[in-house]
C-alpha positions in Angstrom: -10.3 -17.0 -9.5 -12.2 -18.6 -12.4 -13.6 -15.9 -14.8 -16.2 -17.4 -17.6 -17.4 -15.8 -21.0 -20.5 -17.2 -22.3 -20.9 -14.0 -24.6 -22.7 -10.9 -24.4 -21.1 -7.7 -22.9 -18.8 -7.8 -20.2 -18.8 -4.9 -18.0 -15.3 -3.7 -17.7 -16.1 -1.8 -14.2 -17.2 -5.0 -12.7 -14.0 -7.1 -14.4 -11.7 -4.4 -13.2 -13.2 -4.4 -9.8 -13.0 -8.2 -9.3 -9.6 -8.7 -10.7 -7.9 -5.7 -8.2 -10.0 -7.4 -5.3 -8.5 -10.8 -6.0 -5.2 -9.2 -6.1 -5.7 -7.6 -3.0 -6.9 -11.0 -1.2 -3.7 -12.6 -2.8 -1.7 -9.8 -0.8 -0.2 -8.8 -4.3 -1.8 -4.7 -4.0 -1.5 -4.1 0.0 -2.2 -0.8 1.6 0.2 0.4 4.6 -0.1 3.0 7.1 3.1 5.0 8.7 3.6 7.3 11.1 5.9 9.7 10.4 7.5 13.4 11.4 5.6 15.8 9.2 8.9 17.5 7.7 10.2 17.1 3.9 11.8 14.0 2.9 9.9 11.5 4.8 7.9 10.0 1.8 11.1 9.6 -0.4 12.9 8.0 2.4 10.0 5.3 2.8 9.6 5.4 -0.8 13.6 4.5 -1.5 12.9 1.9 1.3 10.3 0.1 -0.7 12.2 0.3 -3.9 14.8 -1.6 -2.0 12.5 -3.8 -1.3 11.7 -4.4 -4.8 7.8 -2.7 -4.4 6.0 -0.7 -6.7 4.3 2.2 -5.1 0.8 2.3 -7.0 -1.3 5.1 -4.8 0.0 7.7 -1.5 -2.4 9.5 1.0 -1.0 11.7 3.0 -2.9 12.8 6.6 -1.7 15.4 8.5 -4.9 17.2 9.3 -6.3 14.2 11.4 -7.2 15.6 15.2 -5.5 12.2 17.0 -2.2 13.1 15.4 0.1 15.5 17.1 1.1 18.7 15.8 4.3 17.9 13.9 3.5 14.5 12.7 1.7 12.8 9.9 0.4 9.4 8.5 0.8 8.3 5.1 -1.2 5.2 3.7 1.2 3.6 0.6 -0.7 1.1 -1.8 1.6 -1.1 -3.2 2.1 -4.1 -5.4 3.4 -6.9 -3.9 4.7 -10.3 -5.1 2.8 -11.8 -2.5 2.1 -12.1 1.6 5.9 -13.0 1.7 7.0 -10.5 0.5 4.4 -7.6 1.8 5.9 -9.0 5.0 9.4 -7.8 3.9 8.8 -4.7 3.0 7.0 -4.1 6.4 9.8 -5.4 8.0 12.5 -3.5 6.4 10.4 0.0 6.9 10.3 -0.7 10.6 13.6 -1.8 10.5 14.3 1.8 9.1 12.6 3.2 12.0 9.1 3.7 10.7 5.9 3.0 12.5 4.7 1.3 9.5 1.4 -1.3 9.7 -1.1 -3.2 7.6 -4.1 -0.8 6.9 -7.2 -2.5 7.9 
């Protein structure tokens, strides 16, 4: 990505917005969903999962009110930073290692 100044105001919204997208499409900020039992301790457990993995959690959603889940579970959609598709690919692999039902979010 090739960002020129030719003077004049620069809209920081729009900056901001480009640069997060590029990081995004460079698989450096990716979003995952997991499945996971809706009982305490499941979000640290993924969370100490992704430390391991050397990942910065930057953002957490957490669904449990969703009408396709079952009762007692949940899903949680993590946006992390990445170093890159490499290594989003390990820390997807080492949560479903754990036992999570962890996947890309579209």
């Amino acid at each position: 990505m090739a960002l020129i100044l030719l003077g004049g105001k620069i809209d920081a919204r729009l900056l901001s917005s480009l640069l997060v997208r590029e990081l995004v499409r460079e698989m450096r900020i990716v979003t995952l969903r997991i499945a996971v039992a809706d009982q305490p301790g499941f979000l640290a457990s993924a969370a100490a999962v992704i430390a391991d993995a050397g990942a910065n959690v930057i953002e957490v959603h957490h669904f449990r009110s969703l009408l396709s889940l079952p009762a007692r579970e949940a899903v949680m959609e993590l946006t992390l930073e990445a170093r890159g598709p490499e290594h989003a690919d390990e820390i997807l692999r080492r949560l479903n290692e754990a036992g999570y039902q962890a996947a890309f979010a579209d």
